[in-house]
C-alpha positions as CSV (number, residue, x, y, z in Angstrom):
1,X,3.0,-23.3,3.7
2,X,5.4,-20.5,3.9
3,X,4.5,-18.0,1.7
4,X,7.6,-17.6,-0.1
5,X,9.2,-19.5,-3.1
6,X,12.9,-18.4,-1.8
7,X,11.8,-20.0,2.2
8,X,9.9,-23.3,0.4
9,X,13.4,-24.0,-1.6
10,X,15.6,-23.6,1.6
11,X,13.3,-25.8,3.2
12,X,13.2,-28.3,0.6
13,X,17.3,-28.4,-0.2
14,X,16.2,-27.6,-3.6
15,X,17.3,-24.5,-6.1
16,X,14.8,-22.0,-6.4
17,X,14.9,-22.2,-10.0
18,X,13.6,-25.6,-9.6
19,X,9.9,-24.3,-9.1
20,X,9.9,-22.5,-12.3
21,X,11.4,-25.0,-14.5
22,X,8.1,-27.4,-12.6
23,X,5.7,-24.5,-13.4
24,X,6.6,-25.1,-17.5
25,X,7.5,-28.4,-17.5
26,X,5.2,-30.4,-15.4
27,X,1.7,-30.5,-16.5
28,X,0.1,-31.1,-12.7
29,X,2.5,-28.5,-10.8
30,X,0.6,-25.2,-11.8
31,X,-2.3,-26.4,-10.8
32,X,-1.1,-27.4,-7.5
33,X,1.2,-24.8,-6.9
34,X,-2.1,-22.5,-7.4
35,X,-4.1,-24.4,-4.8
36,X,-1.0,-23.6,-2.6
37,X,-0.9,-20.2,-3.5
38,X,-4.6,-19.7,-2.4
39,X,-3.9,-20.8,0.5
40,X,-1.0,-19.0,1.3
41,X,-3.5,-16.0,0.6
42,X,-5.5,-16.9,2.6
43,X,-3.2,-17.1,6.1
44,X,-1.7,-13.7,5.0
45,X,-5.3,-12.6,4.9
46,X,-6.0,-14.0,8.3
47,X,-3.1,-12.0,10.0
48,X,-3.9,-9.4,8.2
49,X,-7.1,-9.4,9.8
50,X,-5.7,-10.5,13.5
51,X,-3.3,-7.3,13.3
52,X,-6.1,-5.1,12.3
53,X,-8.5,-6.4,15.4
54,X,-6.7,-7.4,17.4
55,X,-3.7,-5.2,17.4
56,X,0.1,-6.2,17.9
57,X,1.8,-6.1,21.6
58,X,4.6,-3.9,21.8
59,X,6.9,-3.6,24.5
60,X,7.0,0.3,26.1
61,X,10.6,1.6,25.9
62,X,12.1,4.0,27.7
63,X,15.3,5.7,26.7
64,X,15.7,2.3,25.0
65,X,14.5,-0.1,27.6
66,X,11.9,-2.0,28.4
67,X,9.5,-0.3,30.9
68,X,8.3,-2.4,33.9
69,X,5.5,-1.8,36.2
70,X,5.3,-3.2,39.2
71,X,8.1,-5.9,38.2
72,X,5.9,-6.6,35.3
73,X,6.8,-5.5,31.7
74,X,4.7,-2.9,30.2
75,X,3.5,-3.3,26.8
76,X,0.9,-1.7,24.1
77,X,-1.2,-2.5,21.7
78,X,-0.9,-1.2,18.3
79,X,-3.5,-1.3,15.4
80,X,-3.0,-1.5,11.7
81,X,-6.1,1.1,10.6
82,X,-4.5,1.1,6.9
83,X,-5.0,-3.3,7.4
84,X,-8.5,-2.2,8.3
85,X,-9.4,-0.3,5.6
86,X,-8.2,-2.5,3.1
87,X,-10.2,-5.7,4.7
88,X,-12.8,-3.2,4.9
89,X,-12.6,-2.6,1.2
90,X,-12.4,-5.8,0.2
91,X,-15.1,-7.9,2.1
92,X,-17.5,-4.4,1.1
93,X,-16.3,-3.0,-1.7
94,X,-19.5,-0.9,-2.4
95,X,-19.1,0.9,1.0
96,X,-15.1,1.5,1.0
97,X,-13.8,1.4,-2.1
98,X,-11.9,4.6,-3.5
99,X,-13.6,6.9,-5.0
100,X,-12.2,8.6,-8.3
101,X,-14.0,10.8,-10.0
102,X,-12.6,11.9,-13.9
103,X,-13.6,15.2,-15.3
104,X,-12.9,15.6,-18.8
105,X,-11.2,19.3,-18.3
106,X,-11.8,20.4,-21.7
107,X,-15.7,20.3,-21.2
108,X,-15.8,22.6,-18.2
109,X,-16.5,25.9,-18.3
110,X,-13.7,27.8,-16.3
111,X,-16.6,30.6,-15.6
112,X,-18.2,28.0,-13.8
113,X,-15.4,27.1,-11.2
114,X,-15.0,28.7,-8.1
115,X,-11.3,30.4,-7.2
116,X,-10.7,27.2,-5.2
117,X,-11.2,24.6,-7.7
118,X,-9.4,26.7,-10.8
119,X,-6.4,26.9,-8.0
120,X,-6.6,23.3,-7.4
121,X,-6.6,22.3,-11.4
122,X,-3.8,25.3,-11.8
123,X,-1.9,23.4,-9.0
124,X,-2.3,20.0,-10.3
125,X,-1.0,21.2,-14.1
126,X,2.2,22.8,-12.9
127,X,2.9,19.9,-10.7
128,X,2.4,17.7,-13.4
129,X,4.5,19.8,-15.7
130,X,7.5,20.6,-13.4
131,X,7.3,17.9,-10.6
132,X,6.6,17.1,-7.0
133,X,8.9,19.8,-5.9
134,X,6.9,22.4,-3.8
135,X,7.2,25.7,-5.6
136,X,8.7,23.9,-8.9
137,X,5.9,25.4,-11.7
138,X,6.4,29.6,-9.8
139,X,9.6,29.1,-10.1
140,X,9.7,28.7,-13.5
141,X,6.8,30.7,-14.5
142,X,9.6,33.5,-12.9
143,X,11.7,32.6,-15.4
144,X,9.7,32.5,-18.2
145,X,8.7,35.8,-17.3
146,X,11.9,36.9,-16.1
147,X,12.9,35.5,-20.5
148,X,9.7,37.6,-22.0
């Protein structure tokens, strides 16, 4: 009902360890512990889904108080867009999945790229090659140059 294993054990004055010895041991607890899991999912899902419509209240601070308005507190409402998009994604994958386009490089004609794209594939090797650092790859094509 909880969601977590580590919570369920507390709860229960059991070890954790318990409900993995149960998982190999007793032939009816996967199954029921999968039915549980499901519908743990499944609330996770639906504040996943409250968060992303209908937002979570946050008080207004200032200089690291609460912020009344006419002796009322003030507070906000935050969405989770990123919540959103992954609901979104799931419930219609067809019209929000990610899309990933792969392009075998060694069939493409570098004639046929324009400056922007052979910058972007040039950009994407040395970051590959030397790292995330910004400025990693000129750096050491300097050096190699600096060695020749």
């Amino acid at each position: 009902m909880c969601g977590s294993i580590l919570r369920a054990s507390r709860c229960a004055s059991i070890d954790r360890s318990s409900h993995y010895v149960w998982l190999g041991e007793d032939a009816s607890y996967p199954a029921r512990f999968a039915e549980v899991e499901k519908r743990a999912a499944r609330t996770l899902e639906d504040e996943a889904v409250r968060r992303a419509v209908e937002g979570m209240r946050r008080p207004v601070l200032y200089k690291g108080k609460q912020v009344y308005v006419g002796g009322m507190p003030l507070y906000e409402t935050e969405y989770s867009d990123r919540l959103l998009e992954r609901l979104l994604a799931k419930t219609n994958p067809e019209g929000f999945r990610r899309r990933v386009e792969n392009t075998n490089l060694l069939k493409i004609d570098p004639d046929t790229l324009t400056p922007e794209q052979r910058e972007m594939i040039a950009n994407e090797y040395l970051r590959h090659v030397f790292g995330d650092e910004p400025g990693a790859g000129l750096i050491a094509i300097k050096a190699f140059n600096a060695d020749s």
